[in-house]
BADOMI-99740 format. One record per residue (C-alpha): residue number from 0; x, y, z; residue in three letters. Coordinates in pm, 1 decimal. Layout:
    nr       east      north         up   rest
   NUM          X          Y          Z    ALA
...
This chain:
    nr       east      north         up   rest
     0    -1368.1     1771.6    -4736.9    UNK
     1    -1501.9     1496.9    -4502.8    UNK
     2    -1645.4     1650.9    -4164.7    UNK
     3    -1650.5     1511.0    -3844.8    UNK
     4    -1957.7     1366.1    -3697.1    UNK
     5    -2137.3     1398.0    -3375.5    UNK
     6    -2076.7     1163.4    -3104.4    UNK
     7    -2306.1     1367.7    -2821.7    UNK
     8    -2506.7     1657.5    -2830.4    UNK
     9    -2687.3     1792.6    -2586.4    UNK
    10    -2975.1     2006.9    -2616.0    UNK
    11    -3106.8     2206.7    -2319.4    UNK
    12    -3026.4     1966.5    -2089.0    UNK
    13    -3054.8     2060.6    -1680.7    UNK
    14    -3032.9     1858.8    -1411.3    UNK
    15    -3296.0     1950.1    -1079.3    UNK
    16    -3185.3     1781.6     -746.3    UNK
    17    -3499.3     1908.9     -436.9    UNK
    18    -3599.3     2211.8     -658.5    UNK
    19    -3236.1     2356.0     -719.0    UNK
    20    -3050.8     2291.9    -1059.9    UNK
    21    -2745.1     2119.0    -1062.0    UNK
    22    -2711.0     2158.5    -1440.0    UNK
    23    -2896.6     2402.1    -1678.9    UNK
    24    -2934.2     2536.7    -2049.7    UNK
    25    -2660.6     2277.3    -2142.5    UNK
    26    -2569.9     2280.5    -2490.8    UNK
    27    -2280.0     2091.6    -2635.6    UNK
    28    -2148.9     1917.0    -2956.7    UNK
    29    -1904.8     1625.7    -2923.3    UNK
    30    -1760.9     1542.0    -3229.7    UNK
    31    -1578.2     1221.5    -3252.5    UNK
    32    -1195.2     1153.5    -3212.1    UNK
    33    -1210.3     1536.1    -2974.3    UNK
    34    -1090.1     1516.5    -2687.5    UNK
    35    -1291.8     1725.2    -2426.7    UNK
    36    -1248.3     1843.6    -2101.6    UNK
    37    -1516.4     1966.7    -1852.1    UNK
    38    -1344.3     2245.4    -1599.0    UNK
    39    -1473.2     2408.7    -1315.1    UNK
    40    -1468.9     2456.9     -951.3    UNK
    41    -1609.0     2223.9     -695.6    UNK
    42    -1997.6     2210.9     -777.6    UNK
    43    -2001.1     2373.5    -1120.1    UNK
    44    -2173.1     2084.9    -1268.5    UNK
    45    -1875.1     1923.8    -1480.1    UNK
    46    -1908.4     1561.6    -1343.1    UNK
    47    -2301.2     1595.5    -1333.2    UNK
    48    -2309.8     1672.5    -1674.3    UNK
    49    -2097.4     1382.3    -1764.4    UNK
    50    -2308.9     1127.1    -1601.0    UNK
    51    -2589.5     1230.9    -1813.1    UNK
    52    -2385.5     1067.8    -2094.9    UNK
    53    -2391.9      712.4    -2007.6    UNK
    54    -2726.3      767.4    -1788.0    UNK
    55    -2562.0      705.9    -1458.8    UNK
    56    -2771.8     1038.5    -1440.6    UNK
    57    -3086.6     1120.0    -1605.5    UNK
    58    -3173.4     1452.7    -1735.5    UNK
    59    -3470.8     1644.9    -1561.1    UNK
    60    -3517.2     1884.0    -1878.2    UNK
    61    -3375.0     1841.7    -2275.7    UNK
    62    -3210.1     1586.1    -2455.1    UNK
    63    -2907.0     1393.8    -2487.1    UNK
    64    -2834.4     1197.6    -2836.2    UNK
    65    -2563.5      911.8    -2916.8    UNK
    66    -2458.1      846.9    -3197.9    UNK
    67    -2789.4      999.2    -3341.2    UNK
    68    -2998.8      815.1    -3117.5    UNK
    69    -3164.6      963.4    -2785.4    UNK
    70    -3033.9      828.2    -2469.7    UNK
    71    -3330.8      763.9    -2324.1    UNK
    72    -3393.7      493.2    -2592.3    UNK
    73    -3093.4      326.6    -2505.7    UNK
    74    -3111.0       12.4    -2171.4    UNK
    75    -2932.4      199.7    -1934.7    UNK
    76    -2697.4     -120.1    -1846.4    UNK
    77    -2621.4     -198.5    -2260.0    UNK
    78    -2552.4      203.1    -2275.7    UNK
    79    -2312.3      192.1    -2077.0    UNK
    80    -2110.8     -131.4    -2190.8    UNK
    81    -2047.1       87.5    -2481.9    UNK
    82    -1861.1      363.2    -2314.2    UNK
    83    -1554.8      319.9    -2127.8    UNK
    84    -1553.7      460.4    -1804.7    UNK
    85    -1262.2      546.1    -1566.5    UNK
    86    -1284.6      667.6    -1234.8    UNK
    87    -1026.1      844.1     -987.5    UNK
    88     -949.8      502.3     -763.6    UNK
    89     -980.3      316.2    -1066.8    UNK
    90    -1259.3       71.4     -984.1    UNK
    91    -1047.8     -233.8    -1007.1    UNK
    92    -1210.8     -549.3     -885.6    UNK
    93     -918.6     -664.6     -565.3    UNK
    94    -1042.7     -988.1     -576.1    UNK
    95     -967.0     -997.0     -958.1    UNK
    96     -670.7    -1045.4    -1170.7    UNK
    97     -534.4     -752.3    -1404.5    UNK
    98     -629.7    -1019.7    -1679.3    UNK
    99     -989.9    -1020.1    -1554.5    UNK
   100    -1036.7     -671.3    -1491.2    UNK
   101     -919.0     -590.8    -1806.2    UNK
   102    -1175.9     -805.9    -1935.1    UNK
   103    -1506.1     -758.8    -1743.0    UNK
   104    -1690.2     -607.0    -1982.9    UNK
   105    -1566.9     -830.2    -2304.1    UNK
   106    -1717.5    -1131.5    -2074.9    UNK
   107    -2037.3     -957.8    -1991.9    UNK
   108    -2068.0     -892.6    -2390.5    UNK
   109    -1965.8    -1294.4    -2441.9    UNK
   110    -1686.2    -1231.8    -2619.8    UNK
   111    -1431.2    -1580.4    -2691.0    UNK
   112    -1185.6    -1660.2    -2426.6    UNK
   113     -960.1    -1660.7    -2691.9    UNK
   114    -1035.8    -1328.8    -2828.1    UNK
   115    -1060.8    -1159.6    -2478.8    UNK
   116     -661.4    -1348.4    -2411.8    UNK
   117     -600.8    -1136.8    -2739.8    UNK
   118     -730.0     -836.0    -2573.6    UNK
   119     -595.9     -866.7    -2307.2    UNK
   120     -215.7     -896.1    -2421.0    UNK
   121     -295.5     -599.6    -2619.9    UNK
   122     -385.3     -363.7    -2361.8    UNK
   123     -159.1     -434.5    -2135.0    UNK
   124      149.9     -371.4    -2371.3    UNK
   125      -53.6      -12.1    -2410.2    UNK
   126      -78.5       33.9    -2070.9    UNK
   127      300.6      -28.9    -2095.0    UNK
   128      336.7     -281.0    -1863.9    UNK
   129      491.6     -695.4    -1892.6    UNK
   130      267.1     -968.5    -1959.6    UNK
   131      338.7    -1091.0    -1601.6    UNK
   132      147.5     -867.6    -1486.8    UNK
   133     -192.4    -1015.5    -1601.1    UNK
   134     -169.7    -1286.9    -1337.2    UNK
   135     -138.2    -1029.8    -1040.8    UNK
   136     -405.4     -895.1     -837.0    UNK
   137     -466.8     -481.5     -780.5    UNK
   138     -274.1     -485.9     -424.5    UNK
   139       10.8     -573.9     -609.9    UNK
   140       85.3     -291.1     -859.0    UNK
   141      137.7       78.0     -765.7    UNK
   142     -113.8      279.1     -754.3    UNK
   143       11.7      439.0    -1096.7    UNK
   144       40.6      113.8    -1243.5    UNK
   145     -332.8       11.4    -1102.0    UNK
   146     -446.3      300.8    -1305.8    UNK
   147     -240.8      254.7    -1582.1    UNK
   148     -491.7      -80.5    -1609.7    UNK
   149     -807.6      153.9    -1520.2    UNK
   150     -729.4      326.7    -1813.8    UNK
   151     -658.5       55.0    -2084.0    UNK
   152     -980.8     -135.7    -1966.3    UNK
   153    -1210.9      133.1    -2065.1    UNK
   154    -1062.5       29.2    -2426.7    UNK
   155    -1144.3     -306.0    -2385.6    UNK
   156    -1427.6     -331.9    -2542.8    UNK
   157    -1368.5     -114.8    -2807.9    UNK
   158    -1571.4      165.2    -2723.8    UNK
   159    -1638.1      497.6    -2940.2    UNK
   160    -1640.2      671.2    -2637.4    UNK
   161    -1431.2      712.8    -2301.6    UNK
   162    -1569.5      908.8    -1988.1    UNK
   163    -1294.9      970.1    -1729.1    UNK
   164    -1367.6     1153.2    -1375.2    UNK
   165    -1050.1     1333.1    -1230.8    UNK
   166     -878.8      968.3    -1296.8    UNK
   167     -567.3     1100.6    -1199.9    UNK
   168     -682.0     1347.7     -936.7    UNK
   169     -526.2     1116.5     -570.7    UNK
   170     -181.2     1043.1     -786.3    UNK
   171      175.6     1216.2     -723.1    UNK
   172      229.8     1487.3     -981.3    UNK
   173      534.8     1261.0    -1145.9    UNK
   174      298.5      983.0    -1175.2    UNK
   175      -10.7     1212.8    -1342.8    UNK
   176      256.4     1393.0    -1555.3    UNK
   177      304.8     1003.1    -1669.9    UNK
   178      -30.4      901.8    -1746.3    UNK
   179     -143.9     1212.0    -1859.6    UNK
   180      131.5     1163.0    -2184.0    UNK
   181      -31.2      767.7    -2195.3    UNK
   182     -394.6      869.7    -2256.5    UNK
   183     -343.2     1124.4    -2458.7    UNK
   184      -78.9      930.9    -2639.3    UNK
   185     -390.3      706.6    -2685.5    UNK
   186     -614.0      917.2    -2792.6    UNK
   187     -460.5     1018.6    -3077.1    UNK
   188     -329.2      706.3    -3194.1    UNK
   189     -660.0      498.3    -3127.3    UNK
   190     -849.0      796.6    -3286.0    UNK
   191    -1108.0      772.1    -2948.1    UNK
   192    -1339.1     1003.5    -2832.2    UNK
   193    -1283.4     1133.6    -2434.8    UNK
   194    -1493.1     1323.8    -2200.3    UNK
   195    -1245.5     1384.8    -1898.3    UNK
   196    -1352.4     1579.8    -1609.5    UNK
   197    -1097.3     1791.3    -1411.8    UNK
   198    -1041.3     2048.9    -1186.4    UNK
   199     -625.5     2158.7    -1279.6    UNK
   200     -653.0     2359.9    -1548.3    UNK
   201     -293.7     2265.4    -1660.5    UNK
   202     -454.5     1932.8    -1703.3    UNK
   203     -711.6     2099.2    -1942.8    UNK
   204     -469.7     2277.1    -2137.7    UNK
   205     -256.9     1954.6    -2215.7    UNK
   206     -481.8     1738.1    -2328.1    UNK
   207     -797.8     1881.2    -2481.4    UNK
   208     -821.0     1991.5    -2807.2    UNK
   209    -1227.4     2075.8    -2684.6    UNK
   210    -1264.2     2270.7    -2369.9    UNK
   211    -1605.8     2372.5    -2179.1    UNK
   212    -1595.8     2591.8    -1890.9    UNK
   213    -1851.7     2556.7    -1641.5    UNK
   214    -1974.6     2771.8    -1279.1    UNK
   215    -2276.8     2712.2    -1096.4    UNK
   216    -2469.5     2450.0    -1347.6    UNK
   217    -2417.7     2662.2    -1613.0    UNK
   218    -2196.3     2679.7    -1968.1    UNK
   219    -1965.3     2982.6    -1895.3    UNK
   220    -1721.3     2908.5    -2226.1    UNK
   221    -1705.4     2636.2    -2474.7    UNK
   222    -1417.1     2609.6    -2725.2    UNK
   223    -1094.5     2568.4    -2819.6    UNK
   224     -806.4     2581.5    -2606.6    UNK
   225     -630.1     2816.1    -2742.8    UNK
   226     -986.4     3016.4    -2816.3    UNK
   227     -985.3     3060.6    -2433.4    UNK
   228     -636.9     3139.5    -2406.3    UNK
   229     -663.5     3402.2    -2615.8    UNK
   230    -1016.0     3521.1    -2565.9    UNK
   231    -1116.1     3429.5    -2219.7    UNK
   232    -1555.6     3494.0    -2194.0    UNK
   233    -1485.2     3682.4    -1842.1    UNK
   234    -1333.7     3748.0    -1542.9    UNK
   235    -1406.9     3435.5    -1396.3    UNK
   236    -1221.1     3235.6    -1725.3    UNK
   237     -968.2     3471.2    -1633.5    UNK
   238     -897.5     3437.9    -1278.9    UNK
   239     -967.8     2997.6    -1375.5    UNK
   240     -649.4     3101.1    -1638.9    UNK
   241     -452.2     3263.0    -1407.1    UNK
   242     -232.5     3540.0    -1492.8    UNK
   243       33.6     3372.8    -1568.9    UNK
   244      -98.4     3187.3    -1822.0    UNK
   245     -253.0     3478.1    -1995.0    UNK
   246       94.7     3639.6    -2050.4    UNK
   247      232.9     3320.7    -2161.6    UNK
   248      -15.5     3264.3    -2438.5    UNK
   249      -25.7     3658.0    -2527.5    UNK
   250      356.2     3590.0    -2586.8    UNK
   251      297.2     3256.2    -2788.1    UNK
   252       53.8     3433.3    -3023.6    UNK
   253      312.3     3817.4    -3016.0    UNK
   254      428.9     3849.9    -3386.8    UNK
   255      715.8     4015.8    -3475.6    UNK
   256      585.0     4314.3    -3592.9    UNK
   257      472.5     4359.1    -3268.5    UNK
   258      794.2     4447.0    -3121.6    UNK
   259      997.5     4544.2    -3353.4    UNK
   260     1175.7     4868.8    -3418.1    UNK
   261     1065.8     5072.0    -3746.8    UNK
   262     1420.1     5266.3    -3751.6    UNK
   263     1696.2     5042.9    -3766.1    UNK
   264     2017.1     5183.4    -3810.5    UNK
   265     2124.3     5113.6    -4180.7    UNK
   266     2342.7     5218.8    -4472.6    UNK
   267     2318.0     5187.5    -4842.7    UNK
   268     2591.2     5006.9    -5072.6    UNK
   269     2757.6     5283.8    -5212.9    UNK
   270     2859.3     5416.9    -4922.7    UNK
   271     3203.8     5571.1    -4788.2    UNK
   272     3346.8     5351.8    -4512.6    UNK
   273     3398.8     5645.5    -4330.1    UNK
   274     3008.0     5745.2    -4380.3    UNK
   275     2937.7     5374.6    -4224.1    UNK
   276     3170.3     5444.1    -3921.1    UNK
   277     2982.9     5774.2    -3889.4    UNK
   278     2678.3     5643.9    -3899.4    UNK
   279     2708.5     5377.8    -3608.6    UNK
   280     2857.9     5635.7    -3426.5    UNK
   281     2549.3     5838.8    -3475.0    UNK
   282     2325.3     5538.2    -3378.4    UNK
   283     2532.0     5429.7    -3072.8    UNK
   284     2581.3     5061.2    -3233.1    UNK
   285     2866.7     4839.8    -3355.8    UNK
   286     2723.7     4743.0    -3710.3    UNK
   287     2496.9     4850.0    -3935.3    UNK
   288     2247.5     4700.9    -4200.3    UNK
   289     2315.2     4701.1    -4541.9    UNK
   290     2048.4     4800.3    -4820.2    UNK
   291     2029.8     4944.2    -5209.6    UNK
   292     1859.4     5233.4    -5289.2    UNK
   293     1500.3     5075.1    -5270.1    UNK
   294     1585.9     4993.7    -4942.9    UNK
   295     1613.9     4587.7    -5010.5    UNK
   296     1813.0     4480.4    -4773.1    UNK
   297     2159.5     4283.8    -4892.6    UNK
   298     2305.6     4203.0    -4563.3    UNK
   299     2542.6     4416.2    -4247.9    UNK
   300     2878.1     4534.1    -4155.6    UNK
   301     3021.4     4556.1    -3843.4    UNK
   302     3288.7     4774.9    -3721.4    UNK
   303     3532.6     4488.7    -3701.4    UNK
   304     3516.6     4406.5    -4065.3    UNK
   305     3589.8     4804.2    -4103.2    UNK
   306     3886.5     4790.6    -3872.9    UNK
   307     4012.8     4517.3    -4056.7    UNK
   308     3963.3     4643.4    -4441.7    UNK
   309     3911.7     5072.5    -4357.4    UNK
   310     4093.0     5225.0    -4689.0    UNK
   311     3925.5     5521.9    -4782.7    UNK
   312     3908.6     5389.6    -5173.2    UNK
   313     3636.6     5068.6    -5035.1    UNK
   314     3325.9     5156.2    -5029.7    UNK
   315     3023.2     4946.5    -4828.6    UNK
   316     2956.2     4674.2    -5093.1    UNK
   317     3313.0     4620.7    -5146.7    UNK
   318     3328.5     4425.4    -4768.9    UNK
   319     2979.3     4395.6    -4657.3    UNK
   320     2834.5     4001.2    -4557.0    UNK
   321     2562.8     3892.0    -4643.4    UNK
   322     2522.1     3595.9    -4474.5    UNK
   323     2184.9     3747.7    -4240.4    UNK
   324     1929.7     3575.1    -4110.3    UNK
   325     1611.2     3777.2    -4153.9    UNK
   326     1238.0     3734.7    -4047.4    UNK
   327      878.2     3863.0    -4172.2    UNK
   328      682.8     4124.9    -3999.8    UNK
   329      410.1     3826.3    -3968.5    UNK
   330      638.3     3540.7    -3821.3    UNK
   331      571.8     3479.7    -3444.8    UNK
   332      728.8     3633.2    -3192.1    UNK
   333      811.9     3255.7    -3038.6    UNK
   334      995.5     3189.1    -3352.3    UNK
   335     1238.7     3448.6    -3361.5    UNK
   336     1316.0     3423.2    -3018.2    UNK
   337     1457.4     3060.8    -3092.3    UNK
   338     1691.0     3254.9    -3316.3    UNK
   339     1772.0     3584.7    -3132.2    UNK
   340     1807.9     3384.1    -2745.9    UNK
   341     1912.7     3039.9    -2794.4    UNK
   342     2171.3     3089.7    -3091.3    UNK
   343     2285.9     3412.3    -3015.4    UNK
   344     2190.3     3653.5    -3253.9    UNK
   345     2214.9     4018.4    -3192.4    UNK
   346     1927.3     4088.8    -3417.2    UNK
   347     1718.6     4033.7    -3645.5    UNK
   348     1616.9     4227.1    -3959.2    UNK
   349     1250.5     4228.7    -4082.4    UNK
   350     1147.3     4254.6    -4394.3    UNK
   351      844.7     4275.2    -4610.1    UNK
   352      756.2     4047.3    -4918.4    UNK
   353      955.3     4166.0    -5164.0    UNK
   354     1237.1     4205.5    -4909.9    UNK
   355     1183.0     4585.8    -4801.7    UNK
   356     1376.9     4638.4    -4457.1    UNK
   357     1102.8     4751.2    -4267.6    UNK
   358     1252.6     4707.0    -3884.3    UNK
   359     1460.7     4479.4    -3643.7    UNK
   360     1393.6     4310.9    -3353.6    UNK
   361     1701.4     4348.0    -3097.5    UNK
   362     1794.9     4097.3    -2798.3    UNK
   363     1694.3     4383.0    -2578.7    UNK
   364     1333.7     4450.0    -2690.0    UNK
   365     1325.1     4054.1    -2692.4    UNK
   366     1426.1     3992.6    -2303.9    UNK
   367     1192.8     4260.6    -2227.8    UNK
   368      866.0     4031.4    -2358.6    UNK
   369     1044.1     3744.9    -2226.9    UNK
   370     1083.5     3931.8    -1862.1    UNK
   371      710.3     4050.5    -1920.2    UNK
   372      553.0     3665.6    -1955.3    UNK
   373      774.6     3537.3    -1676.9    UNK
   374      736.3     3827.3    -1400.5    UNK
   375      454.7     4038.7    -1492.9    UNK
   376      474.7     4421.9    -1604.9    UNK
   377      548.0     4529.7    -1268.9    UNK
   378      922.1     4638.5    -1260.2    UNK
   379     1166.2     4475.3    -1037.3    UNK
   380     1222.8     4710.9     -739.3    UNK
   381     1579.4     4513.5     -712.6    UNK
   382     1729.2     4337.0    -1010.4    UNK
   383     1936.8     4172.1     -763.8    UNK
   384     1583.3     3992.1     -632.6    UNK
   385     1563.4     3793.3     -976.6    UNK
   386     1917.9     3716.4    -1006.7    UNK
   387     1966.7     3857.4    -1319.8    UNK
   388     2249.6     4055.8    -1516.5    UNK
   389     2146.9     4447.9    -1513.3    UNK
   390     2295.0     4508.8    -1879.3    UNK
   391     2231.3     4286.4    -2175.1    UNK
   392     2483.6     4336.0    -2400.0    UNK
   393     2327.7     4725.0    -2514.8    UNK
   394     2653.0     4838.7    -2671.8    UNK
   395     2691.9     4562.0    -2933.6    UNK
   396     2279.9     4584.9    -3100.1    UNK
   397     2180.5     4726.7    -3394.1    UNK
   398     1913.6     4949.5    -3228.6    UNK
């Protein structure tokens, strides 16, 4: 199996501005075609650090390699024609044409007119905008569409490597929502590496497949997004998460077997009719599931289908259905509640391997998670407040 290579590393890199550090005991990996996103509060050291990539910083302490190389072997001004670079007002020149812009670096590297008019026709069909627009100037586009262009550029050149500093941080949330899909549409279709700096943590979460989590200077967490979802480092991860967003992704990662029941109400095959009407009297429910003597389950009967067949010469198997959409103990929670909330299901039946009934999962116990990841565990002092129906259909669940 092929592994990814390194891009960036540092290696005990810090940062000293007067005598105080901006940035210490930085350690990272960057592996190519990641997307990473540097998160923290104002003056945690996020866009510091990133500046030590293309030198616009140096590093007081450590080192920083490229592409296997150390960056202080690298001309500062060639360094950084090899990494795109996009910045919040997106740096277009006013005085400049979008066809220009878009090629400033290609003409700094002497690239063909004719291959930077290529280029240029390219990008700005990924940027999703006309061709006319390559004749217009800045002032004339939106400021969406102005960094729609601040964007593409930093592709121009073909770079292995894209730095972006809260690029979308001054824009209207409809218009970040927007480019927010574009780059990260790009990334993963161009294969390109990005180093994006932000403050929104919902930001974070939608595009980076590589988070790092920073506070005063310092490395506070450094993985996967769903790694720090799941297993924040601390309380200050946690309070940078939100509550909220805890619950949600305790709910995403909830397997069935979390919440299920371990005594649903069943009946074997052989079964009077009368026994099964018993029985869901006993149990307080309008059906029943339907299992052999090993307990493998072969389907349900309600007390309609009884109503409409009772003689007391049919026994269970002679009218059960078996037409029952089951789950494993193991499935996720998110899963099932597809089944059980948005087609209507009652329940669902778990069961093992070899097809053991080994619990249910009701609409009840389901709403209840549901209820939990939108509203918290505290209980509504008036379910009028969240406009809600008291009762959930109780009387009709296998429970």
């Amino acid at each position: 199996m092929a592994t990814t290579k390194e891009i960036v590393s540092f290696r005990d890199v810090a940062k000293i501005y007067r005598g105080r550090p901006a940035v210490s005991d930085v350690n990272i990996t960057i592996k190519e075609g990641e997307f990473v996103c540097f998160i923290g509060t104002s003056g945690s050291g996020k866009t510091t650090t990133m500046r030590m990539i293309n030198r616009m910083l140096e590093p007081t302490k450590g080192t920083i390699i490229f592409k296997g190389k150390n960056i202080r072997k690298y001309d500062p001004v060639r360094l950084r024609r090899t990494i795109g670079y996009v910045i919040q007002n997106n740096g277009l020149m006013p005085h400049m044409t979008i066809k220009d812009n878009i090629t400033l670096v290609p003409k700094l590297l002497k690239w063909s007119q004719e291959k930077m008019d290529k280029k240029a026709h390219e990008l700005i069909k990924l940027a999703e905008l006309p061709d006319s627009y390559l004749d217009m100037f800045p002032a004339e586009l939106s400021g969406g569409q102005q960094q729609r262009i601040g964007v593409v550029r930093a592709l121009a050149a073909d770079q292995d490597i894209i730095l972006m500093d809260e690029p979308f941080g001054a824009l209207d949330p409809i218009t970040r929502d927007n480019l927010q899909d574009l780059v990260k549409n790009l990334q993963e279709t161009l294969g390109k590496t990005i180093v994006f700096v932000t403050h929104d943590m919902d930001e974070a979460l939608k595009l980076a497949t590589h988070i790092v989590i920073m506070d005063s200077g310092k490395i506070i967490q450094d993985d996967t997004p769903d790694n720090i979802l799941q297993h924040p480092a601390n309380d200050f991860v946690k309070d940078l998460l939100g509550e909220e967003r805890l619950l949600q992704a305790q709910q995403n990662t909830l397997s069935v077997g979390d919440i299920m029941s371990k005594n649903p109400a069943h009946i074997t095959l052989g079964r009077s009719l009368s026994e099964a009407i018993w029985e869901m009297s006993r149990h307080h429910v309008d059906s029943l599931l339907v299992t052999d003597d090993s307990k493998k389950l072969k389907g349900y009967i309600d007390l309609e289908t009884i109503n409409d067949h009772y003689s007391k010469d049919l026994s269970v198997s002679d009218i059960y259905a078996n037409n029952l959409i089951k789950v494993r103990k193991d499935s996720f929670l998110r899963d099932t509640s597809e089944r059980i909330l948005k087609q209507g299901y009652k329940y669902v039946p778990v069961v093992d391997k070899d097809n053991t009934l080994i619990g249910i999962v009701t609409r009840a116990s389901l709403v209840n998670v549901v209820y939990d990841a939108i509203w918290g565990k505290e209980e509504l002092e008036n379910p009028e407040d969240a406009n809600l129906p008291v009762s959930i259909s109780k009387g009709s669940e296998n429970a």
